[in-house]
C-alpha positions as CSV (number, residue, x, y, z in Angstrom):
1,X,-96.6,10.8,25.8
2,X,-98.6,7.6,26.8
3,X,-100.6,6.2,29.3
4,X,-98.9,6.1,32.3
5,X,-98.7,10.0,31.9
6,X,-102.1,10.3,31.5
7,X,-102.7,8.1,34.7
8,X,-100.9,10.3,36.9
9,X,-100.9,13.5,35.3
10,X,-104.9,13.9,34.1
11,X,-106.2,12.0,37.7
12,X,-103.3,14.0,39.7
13,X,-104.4,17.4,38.4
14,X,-108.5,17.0,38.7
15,X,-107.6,16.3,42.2
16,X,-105.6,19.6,43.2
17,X,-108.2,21.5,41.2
18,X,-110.6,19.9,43.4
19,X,-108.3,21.1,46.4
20,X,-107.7,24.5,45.5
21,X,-111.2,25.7,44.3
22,X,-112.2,24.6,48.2
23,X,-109.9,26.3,50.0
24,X,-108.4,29.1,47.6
25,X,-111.6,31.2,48.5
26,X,-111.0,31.0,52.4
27,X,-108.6,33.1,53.9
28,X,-108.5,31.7,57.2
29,X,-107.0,28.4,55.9
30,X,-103.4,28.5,53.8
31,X,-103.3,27.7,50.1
32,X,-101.3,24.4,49.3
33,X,-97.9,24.6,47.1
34,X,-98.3,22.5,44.4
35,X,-96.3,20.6,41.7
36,X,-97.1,19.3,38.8
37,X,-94.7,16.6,37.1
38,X,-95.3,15.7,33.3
39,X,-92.4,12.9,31.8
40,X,-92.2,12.7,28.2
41,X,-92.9,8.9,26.9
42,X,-92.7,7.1,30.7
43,X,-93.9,4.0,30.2
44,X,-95.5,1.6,32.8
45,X,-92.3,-0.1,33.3
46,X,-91.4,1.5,36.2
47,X,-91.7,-0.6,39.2
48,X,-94.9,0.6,40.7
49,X,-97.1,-0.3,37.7
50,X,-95.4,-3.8,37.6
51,X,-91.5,-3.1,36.6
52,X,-89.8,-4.6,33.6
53,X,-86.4,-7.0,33.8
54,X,-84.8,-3.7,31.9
55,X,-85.8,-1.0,34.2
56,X,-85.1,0.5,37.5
57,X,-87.1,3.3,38.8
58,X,-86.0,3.7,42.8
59,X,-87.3,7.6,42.9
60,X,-90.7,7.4,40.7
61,X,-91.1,4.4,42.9
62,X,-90.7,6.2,46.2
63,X,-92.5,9.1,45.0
64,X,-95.6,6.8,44.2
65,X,-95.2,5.1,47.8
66,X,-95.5,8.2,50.0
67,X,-99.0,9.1,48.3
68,X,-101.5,8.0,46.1
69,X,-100.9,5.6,43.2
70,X,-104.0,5.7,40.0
71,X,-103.4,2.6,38.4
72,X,-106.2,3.2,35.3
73,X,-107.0,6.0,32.9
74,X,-107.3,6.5,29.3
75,X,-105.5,9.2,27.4
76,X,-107.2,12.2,25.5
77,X,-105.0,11.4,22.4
78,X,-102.4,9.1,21.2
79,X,-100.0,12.0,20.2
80,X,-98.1,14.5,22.1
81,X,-99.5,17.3,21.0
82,X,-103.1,17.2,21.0
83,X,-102.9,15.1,24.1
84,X,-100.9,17.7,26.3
85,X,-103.3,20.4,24.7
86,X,-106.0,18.7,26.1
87,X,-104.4,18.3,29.7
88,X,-103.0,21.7,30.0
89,X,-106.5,23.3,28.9
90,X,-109.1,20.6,30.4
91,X,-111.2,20.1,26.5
92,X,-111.4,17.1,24.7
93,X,-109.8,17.2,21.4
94,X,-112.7,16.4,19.8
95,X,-113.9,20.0,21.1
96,X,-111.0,21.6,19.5
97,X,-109.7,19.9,16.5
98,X,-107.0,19.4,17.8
99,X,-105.8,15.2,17.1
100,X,-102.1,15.5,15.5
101,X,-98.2,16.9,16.7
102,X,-99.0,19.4,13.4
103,X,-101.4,22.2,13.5
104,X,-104.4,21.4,11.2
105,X,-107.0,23.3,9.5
106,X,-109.8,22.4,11.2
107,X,-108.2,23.0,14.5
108,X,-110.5,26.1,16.7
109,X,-109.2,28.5,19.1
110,X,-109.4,27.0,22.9
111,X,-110.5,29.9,25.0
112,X,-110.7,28.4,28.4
113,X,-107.7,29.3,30.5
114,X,-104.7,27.0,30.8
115,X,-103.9,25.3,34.2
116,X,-101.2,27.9,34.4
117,X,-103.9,30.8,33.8
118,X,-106.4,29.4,36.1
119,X,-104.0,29.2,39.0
120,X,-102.2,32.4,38.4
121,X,-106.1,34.4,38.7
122,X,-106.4,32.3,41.8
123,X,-103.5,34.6,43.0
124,X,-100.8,31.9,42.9
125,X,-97.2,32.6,41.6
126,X,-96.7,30.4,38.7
127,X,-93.8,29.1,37.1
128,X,-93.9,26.5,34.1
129,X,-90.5,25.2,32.7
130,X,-89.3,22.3,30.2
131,X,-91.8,20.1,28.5
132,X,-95.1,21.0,29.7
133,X,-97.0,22.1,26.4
134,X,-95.8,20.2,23.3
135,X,-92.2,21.1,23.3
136,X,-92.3,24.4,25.6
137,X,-93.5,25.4,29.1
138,X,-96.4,27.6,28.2
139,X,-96.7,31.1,27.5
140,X,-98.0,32.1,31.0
141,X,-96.6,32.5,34.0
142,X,-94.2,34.6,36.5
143,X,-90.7,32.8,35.5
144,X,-91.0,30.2,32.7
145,X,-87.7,28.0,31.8
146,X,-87.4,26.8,27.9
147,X,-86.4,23.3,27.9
148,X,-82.4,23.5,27.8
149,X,-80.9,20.6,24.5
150,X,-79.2,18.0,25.4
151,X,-75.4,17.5,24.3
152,X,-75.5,15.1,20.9
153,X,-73.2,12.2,19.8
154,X,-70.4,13.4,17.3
155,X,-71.0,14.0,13.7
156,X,-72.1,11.2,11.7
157,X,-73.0,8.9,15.0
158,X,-76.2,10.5,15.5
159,X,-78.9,7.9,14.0
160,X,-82.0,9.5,15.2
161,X,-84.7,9.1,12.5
162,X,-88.1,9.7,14.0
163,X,-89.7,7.3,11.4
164,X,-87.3,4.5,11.5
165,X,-86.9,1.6,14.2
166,X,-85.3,3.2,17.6
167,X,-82.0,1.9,16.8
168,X,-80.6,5.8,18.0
169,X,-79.3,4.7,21.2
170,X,-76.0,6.0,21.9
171,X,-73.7,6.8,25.1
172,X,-72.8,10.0,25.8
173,X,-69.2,10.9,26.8
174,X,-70.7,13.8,29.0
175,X,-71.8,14.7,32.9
176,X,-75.1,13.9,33.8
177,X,-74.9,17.8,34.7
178,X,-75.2,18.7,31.0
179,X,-78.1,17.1,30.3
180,X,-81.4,18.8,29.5
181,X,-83.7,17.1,32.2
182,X,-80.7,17.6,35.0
183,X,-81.4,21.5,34.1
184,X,-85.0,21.4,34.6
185,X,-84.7,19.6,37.6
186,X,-82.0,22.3,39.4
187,X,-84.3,25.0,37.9
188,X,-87.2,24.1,39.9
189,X,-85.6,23.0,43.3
190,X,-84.5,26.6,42.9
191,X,-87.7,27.9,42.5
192,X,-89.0,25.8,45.2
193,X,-87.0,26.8,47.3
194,X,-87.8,30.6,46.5
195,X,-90.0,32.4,49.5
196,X,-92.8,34.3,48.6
197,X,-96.1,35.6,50.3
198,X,-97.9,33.9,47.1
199,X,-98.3,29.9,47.4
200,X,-96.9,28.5,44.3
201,X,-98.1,26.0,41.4
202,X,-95.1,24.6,39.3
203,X,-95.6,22.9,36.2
204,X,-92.7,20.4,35.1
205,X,-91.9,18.7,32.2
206,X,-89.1,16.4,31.7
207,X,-88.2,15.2,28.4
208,X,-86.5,11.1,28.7
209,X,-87.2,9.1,28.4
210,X,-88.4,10.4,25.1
211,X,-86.2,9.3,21.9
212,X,-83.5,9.8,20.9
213,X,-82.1,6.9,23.7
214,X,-78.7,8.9,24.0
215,X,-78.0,9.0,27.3
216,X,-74.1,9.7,29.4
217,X,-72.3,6.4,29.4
218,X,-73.0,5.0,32.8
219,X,-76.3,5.1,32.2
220,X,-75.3,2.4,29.5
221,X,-73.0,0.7,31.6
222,X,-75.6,-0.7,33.7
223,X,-77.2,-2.8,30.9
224,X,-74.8,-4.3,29.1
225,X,-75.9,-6.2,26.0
Protein backbone atom coordinates (compact mmCIF):
# COMPACT_ATOMS: atom_id res chain seq x y z
CA UNK A 1 0.00 0.00 0.00
CA UNK A 2 1.77 3.36 -0.82
CA UNK A 3 1.26 6.85 -1.10
CA UNK A 4 -1.18 7.53 -3.48
CA UNK A 5 -3.49 5.36 -1.15
CA UNK A 6 -2.75 7.25 1.72
CA UNK A 7 -3.51 10.57 -0.31
CA UNK A 8 -6.89 9.63 -1.07
CA UNK A 9 -7.82 7.27 1.40
CA UNK A 10 -6.47 8.97 4.95
CA UNK A 11 -7.54 12.80 3.47
CA UNK A 12 -10.88 11.14 1.98
CA UNK A 13 -11.96 9.55 5.22
CA UNK A 14 -11.15 12.63 7.82
CA UNK A 15 -13.41 14.44 5.48
CA UNK A 16 -16.66 12.19 5.75
CA UNK A 17 -15.99 11.90 9.40
CA UNK A 18 -16.05 15.47 9.43
CA UNK A 19 -19.47 15.19 7.46
CA UNK A 20 -21.15 12.72 9.37
CA UNK A 21 -20.37 13.76 13.05
CA UNK A 22 -22.34 17.18 11.74
CA UNK A 23 -25.22 15.99 10.48
CA UNK A 24 -25.61 12.24 11.92
CA UNK A 25 -27.06 13.93 15.09
CA UNK A 26 -29.87 15.92 13.29
CA UNK A 27 -32.81 14.29 12.26
CA UNK A 28 -34.29 16.71 10.17
CA UNK A 29 -31.47 16.53 7.54
CA UNK A 30 -30.69 12.84 5.79
CA UNK A 31 -27.45 11.01 6.51
CA UNK A 32 -25.15 10.75 3.38
CA UNK A 33 -24.29 7.02 1.84
CA UNK A 34 -20.89 6.75 1.78
CA UNK A 35 -18.03 4.61 0.12
CA UNK A 36 -14.93 4.06 0.88
CA UNK A 37 -12.35 2.72 -1.89
CA UNK A 38 -8.90 1.30 -0.59
CA UNK A 39 -6.52 -0.18 -3.88
CA UNK A 40 -3.79 -2.37 -2.84
CA UNK A 41 -0.23 -1.01 -4.18
CA UNK A 42 -1.84 2.02 -6.73
CA UNK A 43 0.81 3.87 -7.56
CA UNK A 44 0.77 7.63 -8.74
CA UNK A 45 0.93 6.62 -12.23
CA UNK A 46 -2.40 6.95 -12.94
CA UNK A 47 -3.14 9.88 -15.05
CA UNK A 48 -4.43 12.34 -12.55
CA UNK A 49 -1.26 12.46 -10.47
CA UNK A 50 0.77 12.88 -13.70
CA UNK A 51 0.32 9.40 -15.74
CA UNK A 52 3.15 7.16 -16.84
CA UNK A 53 3.95 6.09 -20.74
CA UNK A 54 2.81 2.39 -19.32
CA UNK A 55 -0.42 3.22 -17.81
CA UNK A 56 -3.91 4.01 -18.50
CA UNK A 57 -6.29 4.83 -15.84
CA UNK A 58 -9.70 6.23 -17.78
CA UNK A 59 -12.11 5.36 -14.57
CA UNK A 60 -9.71 6.47 -11.49
CA UNK A 61 -9.32 9.37 -13.76
CA UNK A 62 -12.92 10.23 -14.15
CA UNK A 63 -13.62 9.34 -10.63
CA UNK A 64 -10.96 12.05 -9.48
CA UNK A 65 -12.49 14.67 -12.04
CA UNK A 66 -16.12 14.69 -10.78
CA UNK A 67 -14.75 15.60 -7.12
CA UNK A 68 -12.00 16.49 -5.18
CA UNK A 69 -8.46 15.51 -6.03
CA UNK A 70 -5.54 15.59 -2.61
CA UNK A 71 -2.44 15.68 -4.33
CA UNK A 72 -0.04 15.53 -0.91
CA UNK A 73 0.04 13.33 2.19
CA UNK A 74 2.32 11.12 3.95
CA UNK A 75 1.63 7.51 4.93
CA UNK A 76 1.39 6.18 8.56
CA UNK A 77 3.78 3.24 7.59
CA UNK A 78 5.60 1.91 4.76
CA UNK A 79 4.03 -1.59 5.15
CA UNK A 80 0.62 -2.90 4.53
CA UNK A 81 -0.17 -3.91 7.59
CA UNK A 82 0.56 -1.49 10.17
CA UNK A 83 -0.31 1.17 7.69
CA UNK A 84 -4.06 -0.02 7.05
CA UNK A 85 -4.14 -0.64 10.90
CA UNK A 86 -3.52 2.81 11.43
CA UNK A 87 -6.21 4.02 8.71
CA UNK A 88 -8.93 1.65 9.65
CA UNK A 89 -8.51 2.60 13.50
CA UNK A 90 -7.35 6.47 13.30
CA UNK A 91 -3.73 5.81 15.85
CA UNK A 92 -0.46 6.28 14.86
CA UNK A 93 1.58 3.19 14.94
CA UNK A 94 3.81 4.55 17.03
CA UNK A 95 0.80 4.48 19.64
CA UNK A 96 0.33 0.85 19.01
CA UNK A 97 3.37 -1.01 18.10
CA UNK A 98 2.25 -1.79 15.41
CA UNK A 99 5.27 -1.08 12.36
CA UNK A 100 5.49 -4.64 10.36
CA UNK A 101 2.99 -7.14 8.03
CA UNK A 102 3.86 -9.73 11.18
CA UNK A 103 2.46 -9.35 14.51
CA UNK A 104 5.27 -8.30 17.06
CA UNK A 105 5.72 -8.48 20.64
CA UNK A 106 5.61 -5.19 21.53
CA UNK A 107 2.49 -4.61 19.65
CA UNK A 108 -0.69 -3.17 22.35
CA UNK A 109 -4.23 -3.74 22.05
CA UNK A 110 -6.04 -0.70 19.95
CA UNK A 111 -9.22 -0.05 21.72
CA UNK A 112 -10.75 2.79 19.79
CA UNK A 113 -13.42 1.60 17.41
CA UNK A 114 -12.75 0.85 13.78
CA UNK A 115 -14.26 3.12 11.01
CA UNK A 116 -16.59 0.25 10.48
CA UNK A 117 -17.46 0.36 14.46
CA UNK A 118 -17.78 3.97 14.58
CA UNK A 119 -20.25 4.25 11.78
CA UNK A 120 -22.23 1.22 12.54
CA UNK A 121 -23.06 3.08 16.49
CA UNK A 122 -23.91 6.05 14.37
CA UNK A 123 -26.83 3.74 13.25
CA UNK A 124 -25.47 3.18 9.69
CA UNK A 125 -25.67 -0.36 8.00
CA UNK A 126 -22.14 -1.34 7.31
CA UNK A 127 -20.76 -3.64 5.04
CA UNK A 128 -16.81 -4.10 4.51
CA UNK A 129 -15.63 -6.61 1.77
CA UNK A 130 -12.14 -7.50 0.06
CA UNK A 131 -8.97 -5.93 1.15
CA UNK A 132 -9.80 -3.42 3.69
CA UNK A 133 -7.75 -4.56 6.83
CA UNK A 134 -4.50 -6.33 5.94
CA UNK A 135 -5.74 -9.17 3.87
CA UNK A 136 -9.57 -9.30 5.10
CA UNK A 137 -12.58 -6.86 5.33
CA UNK A 138 -12.79 -6.39 9.06
CA UNK A 139 -14.48 -8.30 11.56
CA UNK A 140 -17.45 -5.79 11.94
CA UNK A 141 -20.20 -5.15 10.04
CA UNK A 142 -23.81 -6.29 8.72
CA UNK A 143 -22.65 -8.30 5.54
CA UNK A 144 -18.77 -8.63 5.13
CA UNK A 145 -17.37 -10.32 1.73
CA UNK A 146 -13.76 -12.28 2.20
CA UNK A 147 -11.66 -11.28 -0.68
CA UNK A 148 -12.46 -14.04 -3.37
CA UNK A 149 -8.46 -15.75 -5.08
CA UNK A 150 -7.74 -15.10 -8.18
CA UNK A 151 -7.35 -18.06 -10.82
CA UNK A 152 -3.30 -18.89 -11.01
CA UNK A 153 -0.99 -19.74 -13.93
CA UNK A 154 -0.49 -23.62 -14.39
CA UNK A 155 1.78 -25.61 -12.42
CA UNK A 156 5.42 -24.77 -12.59
CA UNK A 157 4.68 -21.18 -14.48
CA UNK A 158 3.79 -19.48 -11.36
CA UNK A 159 7.18 -17.40 -10.47
CA UNK A 160 5.81 -15.41 -7.65
CA UNK A 161 8.56 -14.91 -4.99
CA UNK A 162 7.76 -12.14 -2.74
CA UNK A 163 11.51 -11.50 -2.03
CA UNK A 164 12.87 -11.69 -5.49
CA UNK A 165 12.72 -9.09 -8.52
CA UNK A 166 8.90 -8.87 -9.90
CA UNK A 167 9.65 -10.90 -12.71
CA UNK A 168 5.94 -12.93 -11.79
CA UNK A 169 4.10 -11.37 -14.52
CA UNK A 170 2.10 -13.73 -16.42
CA UNK A 171 -1.21 -13.76 -18.70
CA UNK A 172 -3.95 -15.45 -17.69
CA UNK A 173 -6.04 -17.62 -20.06
CA UNK A 174 -9.25 -16.68 -18.05
CA UNK A 175 -12.44 -14.03 -18.06
CA UNK A 176 -11.91 -10.99 -16.48
CA UNK A 177 -15.21 -12.43 -14.56
CA UNK A 178 -13.07 -14.79 -12.60
CA UNK A 179 -10.97 -12.50 -11.14
CA UNK A 180 -10.83 -11.65 -7.51
CA UNK A 181 -11.27 -7.74 -7.80
CA UNK A 182 -14.19 -8.29 -10.67
CA UNK A 183 -15.99 -10.11 -7.53
CA UNK A 184 -15.58 -7.35 -5.14
CA UNK A 185 -16.58 -4.97 -7.44
CA UNK A 186 -20.21 -6.96 -8.45
CA UNK A 187 -20.48 -7.56 -4.57
CA UNK A 188 -20.77 -4.08 -3.75
CA UNK A 189 -22.84 -2.61 -6.80
CA UNK A 190 -25.12 -5.28 -5.27
CA UNK A 191 -25.07 -3.93 -1.97
CA UNK A 192 -25.39 -0.56 -3.27
CA UNK A 193 -27.96 -1.07 -4.86
CA UNK A 194 -29.79 -2.72 -1.71
CA UNK A 195 -32.69 -0.36 -0.15
CA UNK A 196 -32.81 0.07 3.35
CA UNK A 197 -34.16 2.67 5.91
CA UNK A 198 -30.35 2.78 7.33
CA UNK A 199 -27.89 5.05 5.13
CA UNK A 200 -24.98 2.98 4.37
CA UNK A 201 -21.03 3.18 4.76
CA UNK A 202 -19.11 0.59 2.50
CA UNK A 203 -15.65 -0.15 2.86
CA UNK A 204 -13.83 -1.51 -0.27
CA UNK A 205 -10.71 -3.06 -0.91
CA UNK A 206 -9.38 -4.09 -4.09
CA UNK A 207 -6.40 -6.05 -4.30
CA UNK A 208 -4.16 -5.16 -8.14
CA UNK A 209 -2.49 -3.93 -8.72
CA UNK A 210 -0.78 -5.69 -5.89
CA UNK A 211 1.82 -8.52 -7.05
CA UNK A 212 1.73 -11.13 -8.40
CA UNK A 213 1.37 -9.08 -12.04
CA UNK A 214 -0.83 -12.06 -13.42
CA UNK A 215 -3.44 -10.65 -15.05
CA UNK A 216 -6.17 -12.25 -18.19
CA UNK A 217 -4.31 -11.95 -21.45
CA UNK A 218 -5.83 -8.85 -22.93
CA UNK A 219 -4.78 -7.05 -20.31
CA UNK A 220 -1.26 -8.12 -21.68
CA UNK A 221 -2.08 -7.65 -25.10
CA UNK A 222 -2.22 -3.95 -24.83
CA UNK A 223 1.52 -3.61 -23.93
CA UNK A 224 3.36 -5.59 -25.94
CA UNK A 225 7.10 -5.76 -25.19
Amino acid sequence: MNKFTKIISGLLIVTLIQSVTGTAWAEEKPRPDIVFIIVDDLNDWVGCLGGHPDARSPNIDALAASGMLFSQAYCNSPQCRPSRTSLNYGVYPFKTGTYFNAKGPQETKITTPTMQQFFMESGYRVVSGGKVFHGNPGKVGDVLFGRPRDPKPPKGEDKFNAMRAPNDGYALDVPDEEMGDYKVAQWASQQWNKVTEKPLFMSVGFFRPHRPLQVPKPWFDQFPL
